[in-house]
C-alpha positions as CSV (number, residue, x, y, z in Angstrom):
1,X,-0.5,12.8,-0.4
2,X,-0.1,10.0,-3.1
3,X,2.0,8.2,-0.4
4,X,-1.3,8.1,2.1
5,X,-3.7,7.6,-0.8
6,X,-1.3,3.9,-1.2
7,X,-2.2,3.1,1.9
8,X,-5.5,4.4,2.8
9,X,-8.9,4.0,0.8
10,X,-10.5,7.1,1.8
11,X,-9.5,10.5,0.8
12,X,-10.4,12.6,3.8
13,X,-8.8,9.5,6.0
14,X,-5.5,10.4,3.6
15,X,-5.5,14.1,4.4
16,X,-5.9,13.5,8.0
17,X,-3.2,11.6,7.8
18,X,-1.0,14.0,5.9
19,X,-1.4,16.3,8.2
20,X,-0.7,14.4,11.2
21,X,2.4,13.5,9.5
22,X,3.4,17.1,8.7
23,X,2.7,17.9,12.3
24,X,5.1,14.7,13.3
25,X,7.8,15.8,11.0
26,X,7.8,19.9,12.4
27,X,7.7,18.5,16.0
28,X,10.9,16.1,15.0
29,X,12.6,18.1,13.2
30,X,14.4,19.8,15.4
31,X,15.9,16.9,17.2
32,X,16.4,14.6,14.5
33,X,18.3,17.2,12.2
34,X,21.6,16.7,12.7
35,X,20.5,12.5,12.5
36,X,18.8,12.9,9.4
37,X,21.4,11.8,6.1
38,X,18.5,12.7,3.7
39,X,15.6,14.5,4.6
40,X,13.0,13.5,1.6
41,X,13.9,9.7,2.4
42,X,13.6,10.5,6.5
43,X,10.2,12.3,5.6
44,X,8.8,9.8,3.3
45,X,9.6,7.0,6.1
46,X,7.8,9.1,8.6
47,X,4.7,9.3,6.5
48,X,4.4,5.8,5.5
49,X,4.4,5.0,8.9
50,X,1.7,7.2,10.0
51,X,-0.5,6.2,7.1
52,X,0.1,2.5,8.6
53,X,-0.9,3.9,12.0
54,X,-4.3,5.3,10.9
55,X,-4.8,2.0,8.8
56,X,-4.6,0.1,11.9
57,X,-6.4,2.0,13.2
58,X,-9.2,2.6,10.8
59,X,-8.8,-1.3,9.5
60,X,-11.9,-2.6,11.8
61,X,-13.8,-0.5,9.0
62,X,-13.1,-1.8,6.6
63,X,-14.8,-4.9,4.7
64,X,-12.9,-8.2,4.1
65,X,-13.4,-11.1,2.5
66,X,-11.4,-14.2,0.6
67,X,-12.1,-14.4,-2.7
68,X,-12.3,-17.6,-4.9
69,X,-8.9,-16.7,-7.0
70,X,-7.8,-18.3,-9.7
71,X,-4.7,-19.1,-11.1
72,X,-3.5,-17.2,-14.4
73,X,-0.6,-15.9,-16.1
74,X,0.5,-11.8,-16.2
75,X,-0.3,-10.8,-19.8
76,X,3.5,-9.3,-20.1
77,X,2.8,-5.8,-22.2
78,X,-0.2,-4.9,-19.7
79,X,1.7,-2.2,-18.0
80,X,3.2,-0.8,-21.5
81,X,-0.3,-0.6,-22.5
82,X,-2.3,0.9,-19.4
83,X,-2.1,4.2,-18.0
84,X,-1.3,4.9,-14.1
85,X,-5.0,5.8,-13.4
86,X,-6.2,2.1,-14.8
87,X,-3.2,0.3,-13.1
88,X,-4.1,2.4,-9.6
89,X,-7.7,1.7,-10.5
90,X,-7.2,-2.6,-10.2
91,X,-4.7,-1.7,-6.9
92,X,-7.8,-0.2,-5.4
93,X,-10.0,-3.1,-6.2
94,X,-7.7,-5.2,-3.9
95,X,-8.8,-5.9,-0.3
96,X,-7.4,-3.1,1.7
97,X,-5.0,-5.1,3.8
98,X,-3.8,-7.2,0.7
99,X,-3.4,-3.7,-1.2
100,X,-1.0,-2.2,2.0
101,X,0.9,-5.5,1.9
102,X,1.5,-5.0,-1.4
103,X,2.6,-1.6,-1.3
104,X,5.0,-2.1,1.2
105,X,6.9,-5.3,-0.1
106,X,6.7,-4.2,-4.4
107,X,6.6,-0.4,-4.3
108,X,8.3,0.7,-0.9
109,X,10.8,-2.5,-0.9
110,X,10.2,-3.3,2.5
111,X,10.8,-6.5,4.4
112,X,8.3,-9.0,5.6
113,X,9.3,-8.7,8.3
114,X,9.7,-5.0,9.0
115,X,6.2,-5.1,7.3
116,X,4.8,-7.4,10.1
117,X,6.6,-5.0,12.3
118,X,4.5,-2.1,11.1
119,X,1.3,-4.2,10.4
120,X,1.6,-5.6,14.0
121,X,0.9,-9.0,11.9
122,X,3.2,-12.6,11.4
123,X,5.4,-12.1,9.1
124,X,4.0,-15.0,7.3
125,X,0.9,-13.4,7.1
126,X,2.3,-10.7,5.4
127,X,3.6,-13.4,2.7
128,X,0.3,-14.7,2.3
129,X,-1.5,-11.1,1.8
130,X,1.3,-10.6,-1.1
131,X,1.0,-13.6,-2.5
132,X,-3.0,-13.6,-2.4
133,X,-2.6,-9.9,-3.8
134,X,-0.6,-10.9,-6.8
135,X,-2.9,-13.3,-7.8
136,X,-6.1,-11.4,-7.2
137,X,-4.2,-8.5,-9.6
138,X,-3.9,-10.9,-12.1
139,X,-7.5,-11.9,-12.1
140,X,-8.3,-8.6,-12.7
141,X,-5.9,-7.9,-15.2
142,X,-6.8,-10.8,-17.1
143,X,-10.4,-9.7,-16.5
144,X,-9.8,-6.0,-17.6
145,X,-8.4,-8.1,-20.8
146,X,-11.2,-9.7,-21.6
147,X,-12.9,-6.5,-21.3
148,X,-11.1,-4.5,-23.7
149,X,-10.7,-6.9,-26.4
């Protein structure tokens, strides 16, 4: 579930798409068994991909719009200092296609170009979503600063 919640800004949208992938990986698994090296890794694959599906699909919902970011600095202990929640909390805040992007390249370690694969996008757009990404987290970082000082 916390794979599909990465990747997916609704919660009902994430279930639905947990248990599509559970249905995928019953159906397959009997024909892929003998294939399969490591079953967690082939399951986790299978997942993420459906979760990209039903963003593609779902993505014409979803509001978008280019920010005015500026340009500031990572404060470097913010991550010893926040919990998970806060730090999942400022991923959510990200536009939803700049927050898959994300996901994909820093967390999964994929490619940009097996993420323009999967996104159906350029893989230079998929640069530009991380990069803009990255610096609209460090807005809000900086911001969440301010805040707590």
């Amino acid at each position: 579930m916390g794979i599909c919640l990465r990747y997916l800004p609704d919660k009902t949208l994430a279930q639905e798409a947990l248990n599509d992938s559970f249905l995928k990986i019953f159906h397959q698994l009997p024909y892929d068994y003998k294939k399969i090296t490591s079953f967690r890794a082939w399951a986790r694959r299978l997942i993420i991909h459906t979760a990209i599906d039903y963003f593609r699909k779902e993505k014409k919902h979803f509001y978008h719009s280019d920010h005015d970011i500026e340009e500031t600095s990572l404060q470097e202990n913010f991550f010893d200092r926040e919990s998970a929640e806060e730090i999942i909390r400022l991923l959510n805040q990200l536009p939803p296609l700049w927050k898959v992007v994300f996901n994909l390249y820093e967390v999964e370690g994929y490619s940009h170009e097996e993420i323009g694969q999967m996104m159906q996008i350029p893989a230079s757009s998929s640069r530009t979503y991380l990069t803009r990404a990255k610096q609209q987290l460090r807005v809000l970082i900086n911001t969440h600063n301010r805040t707590m000082q």
